[in-house]
C-alpha positions in Angstrom: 0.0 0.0 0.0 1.4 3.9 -1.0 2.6 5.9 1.7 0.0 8.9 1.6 0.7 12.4 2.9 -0.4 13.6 6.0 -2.1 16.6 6.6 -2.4 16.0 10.1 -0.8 19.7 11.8 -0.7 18.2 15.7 2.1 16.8 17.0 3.0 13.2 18.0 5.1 11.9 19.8 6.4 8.7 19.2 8.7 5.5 21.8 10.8 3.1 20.8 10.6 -0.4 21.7 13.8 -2.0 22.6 13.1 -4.0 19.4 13.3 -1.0 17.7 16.5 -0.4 19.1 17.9 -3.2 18.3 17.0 -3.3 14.5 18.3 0.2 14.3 21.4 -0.6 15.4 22.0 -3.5 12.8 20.6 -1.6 10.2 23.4 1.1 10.9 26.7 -1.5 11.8 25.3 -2.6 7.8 25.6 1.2 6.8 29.1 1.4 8.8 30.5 -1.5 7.1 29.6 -0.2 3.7 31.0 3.8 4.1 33.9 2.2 5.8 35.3 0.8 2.8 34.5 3.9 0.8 36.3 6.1 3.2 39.6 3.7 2.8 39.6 4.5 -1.3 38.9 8.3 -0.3 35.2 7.7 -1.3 33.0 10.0 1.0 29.5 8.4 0.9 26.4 9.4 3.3 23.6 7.0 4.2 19.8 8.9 4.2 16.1 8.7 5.1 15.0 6.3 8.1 18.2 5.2 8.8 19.7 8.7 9.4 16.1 9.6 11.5 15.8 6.8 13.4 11.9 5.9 12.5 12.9 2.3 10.5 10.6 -0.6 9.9 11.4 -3.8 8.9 10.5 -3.2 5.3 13.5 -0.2 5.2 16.1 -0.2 3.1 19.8 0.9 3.7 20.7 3.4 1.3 24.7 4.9 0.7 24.9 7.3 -1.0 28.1 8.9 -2.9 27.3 12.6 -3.1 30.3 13.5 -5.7 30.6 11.8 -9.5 32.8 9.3 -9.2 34.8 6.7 -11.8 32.1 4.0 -10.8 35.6 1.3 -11.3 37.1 2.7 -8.3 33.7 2.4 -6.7 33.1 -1.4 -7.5 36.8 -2.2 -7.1 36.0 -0.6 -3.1 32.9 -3.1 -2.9 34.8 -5.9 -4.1 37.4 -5.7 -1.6 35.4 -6.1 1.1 33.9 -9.0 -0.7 30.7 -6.8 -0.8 28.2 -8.5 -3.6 27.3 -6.6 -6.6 24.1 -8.3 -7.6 22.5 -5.6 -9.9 23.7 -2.0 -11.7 21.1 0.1 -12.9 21.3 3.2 -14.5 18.5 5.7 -13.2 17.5 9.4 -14.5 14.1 10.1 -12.3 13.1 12.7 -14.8 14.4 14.3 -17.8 15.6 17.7 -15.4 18.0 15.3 -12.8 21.4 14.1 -12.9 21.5 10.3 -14.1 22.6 8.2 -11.5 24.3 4.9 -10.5 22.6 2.2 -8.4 24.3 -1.2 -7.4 22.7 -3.4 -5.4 24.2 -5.4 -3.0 21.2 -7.0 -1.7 17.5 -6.6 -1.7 17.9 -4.2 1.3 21.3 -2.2 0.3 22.0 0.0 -2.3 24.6 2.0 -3.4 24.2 5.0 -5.8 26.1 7.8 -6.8 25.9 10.9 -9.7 27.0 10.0 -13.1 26.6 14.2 -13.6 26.7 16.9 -12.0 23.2 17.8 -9.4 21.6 20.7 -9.4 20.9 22.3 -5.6 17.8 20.9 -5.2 18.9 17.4 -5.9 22.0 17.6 -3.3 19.0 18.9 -0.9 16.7 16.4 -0.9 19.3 13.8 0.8 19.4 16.7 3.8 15.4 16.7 3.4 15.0 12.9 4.0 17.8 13.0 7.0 21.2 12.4 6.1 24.3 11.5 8.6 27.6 10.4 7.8 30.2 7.6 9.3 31.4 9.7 12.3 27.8 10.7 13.1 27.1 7.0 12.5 29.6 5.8 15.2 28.7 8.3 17.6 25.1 7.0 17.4 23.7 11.0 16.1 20.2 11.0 14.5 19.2 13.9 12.5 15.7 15.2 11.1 14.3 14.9 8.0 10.9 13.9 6.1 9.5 10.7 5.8 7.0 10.4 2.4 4.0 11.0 4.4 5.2 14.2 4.0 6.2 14.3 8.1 9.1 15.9 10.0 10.2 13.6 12.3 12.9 15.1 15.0 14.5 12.5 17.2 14.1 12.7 21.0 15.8 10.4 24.0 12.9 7.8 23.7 12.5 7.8 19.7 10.7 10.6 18.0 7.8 13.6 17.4 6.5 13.3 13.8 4.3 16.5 12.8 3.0 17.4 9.1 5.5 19.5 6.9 2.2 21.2 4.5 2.0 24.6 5.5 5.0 25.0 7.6 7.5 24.7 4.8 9.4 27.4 5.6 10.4 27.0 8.9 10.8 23.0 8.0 13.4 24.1 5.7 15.2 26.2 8.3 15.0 23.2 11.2 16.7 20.7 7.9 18.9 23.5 7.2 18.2 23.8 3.5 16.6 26.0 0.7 12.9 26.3 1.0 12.6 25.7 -2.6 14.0 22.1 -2.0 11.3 21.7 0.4 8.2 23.4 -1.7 9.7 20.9 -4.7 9.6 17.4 -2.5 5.9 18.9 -1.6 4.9 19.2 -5.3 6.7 16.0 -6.1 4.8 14.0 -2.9 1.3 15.6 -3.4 1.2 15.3 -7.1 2.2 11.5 -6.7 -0.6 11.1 -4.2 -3.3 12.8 -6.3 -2.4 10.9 -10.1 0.0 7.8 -8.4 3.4 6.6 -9.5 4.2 8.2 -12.9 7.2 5.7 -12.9 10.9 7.0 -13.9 12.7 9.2 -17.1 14.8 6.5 -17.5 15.7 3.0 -16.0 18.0 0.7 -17.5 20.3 -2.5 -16.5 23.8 -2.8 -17.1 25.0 -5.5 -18.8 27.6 -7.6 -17.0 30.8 -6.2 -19.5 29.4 -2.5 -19.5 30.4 0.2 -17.4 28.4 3.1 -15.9 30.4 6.0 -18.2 30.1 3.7 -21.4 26.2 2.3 -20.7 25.5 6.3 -19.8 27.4 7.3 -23.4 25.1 4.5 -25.1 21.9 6.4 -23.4 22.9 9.9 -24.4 23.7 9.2 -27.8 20.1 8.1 -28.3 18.5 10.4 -25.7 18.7 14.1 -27.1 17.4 15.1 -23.0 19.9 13.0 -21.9 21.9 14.9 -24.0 20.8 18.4 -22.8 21.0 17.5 -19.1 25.0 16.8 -19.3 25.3 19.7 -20.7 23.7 21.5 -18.0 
């Protein structure tokens, strides 16, 4: 079932269980693991959204995320030395106005993705809009805020969480995430409109073939795609 947005303006406040706890903390030793090897190749890398809030389920995934483009070898060649599956490369471009990116997966749960061009403000934002930490704020056990896709702050508290609806108070949601408020007012549009006429699916979406690279599958794609085209030259 969607995730619909709230427009719910109270507050709630929310307690962990100590199950909750615990799953958090595997989910993150996962997340530790993974920008560890990164940071060993000089690969900086984030992880974002639940993870980084603190407000996982069982059905969350664990998402790094490599905020500079990168030569996506040096990037595989980190993964395979720590003996870190690659089990599927995609090539994503969510619409025809956003940097193409990278996704491997490593398992049904973890994914690793990074730029294959340069992003635009907005697109670096909405990593800081979902929650975003790194690996020292990992290891010290920080949780940030950030918006969940109901369209929710949620700001961590000693016992888990208050979750409170963003529509209406984008401004001053923006200044708590410490981002643009046109970031925010975008994510809105983005969220609302998907709500009102559903999943309008992806620009582009493509699998890599086992012998291709990222740069030579995304030279394949541009060649064909005259908006692909426009969009690296942006």
């Amino acid at each position: 079932m969607a995730v619909k947005p709230s427009k719910n303006s109270s507050y709630t406040e929310i307690s962990y269980t100590e199950g909750h706890w615990k799953m958090l903390s595997h989910y993150r030793e996962k997340a530790i693991q993974i920008i560890s090897v990164f940071e060993k190749f000089n690969l900086l890398a984030i992880t974002h959204g639940s993870i980084a809030r603190g407000d996982i389920t069982r059905k969350s995934d664990i998402d790094v995320f490599i905020p500079e483009t990168q030569n996506s070898f040096l990037v595989e060649t980190a993964l395979d030395s720590a003996h870190l599956p690659v089990n599927n490369r995609l090539i994503v471009q969510a619409t025809p106005n956003y940097a193409m990116k990278a996704h491997i997966e490593v398992d049904e749960q973890t994914t690793v993705s990074f730029p294959l061009m340069e992003m635009r403000r907005v697109e670096r934002e909405f990593y800081r809009f979902g929650g975003e930490i790194n690996l020292s704020q990992l290891k010290a056990d920080i949780r940030v805020p950030g918006v969940d896709k109901r369209l929710m702050l949620i700001e961590p508290t000693e016992n888990g969480h208050i979750e409170s609806s963003i529509i209406g108070r984008e401004e001053s949601t923006a200044k708590v995430l410490g981002i643009s408020a046109e970031t925010v007012l975008d994510r809105v549009r983005a969220l609302m409109k998907r709500d009102s006429v559903g999943r309008t699916g992806v620009f582009v979406k493509r699998e890599l073939s086992p012998d291709e690279t990222f740069e030579l599958a995304l030279k394949k794609i541009s060649e064909n795609n005259p908006a692909v085209r426009r969009r690296m030259k942006k």
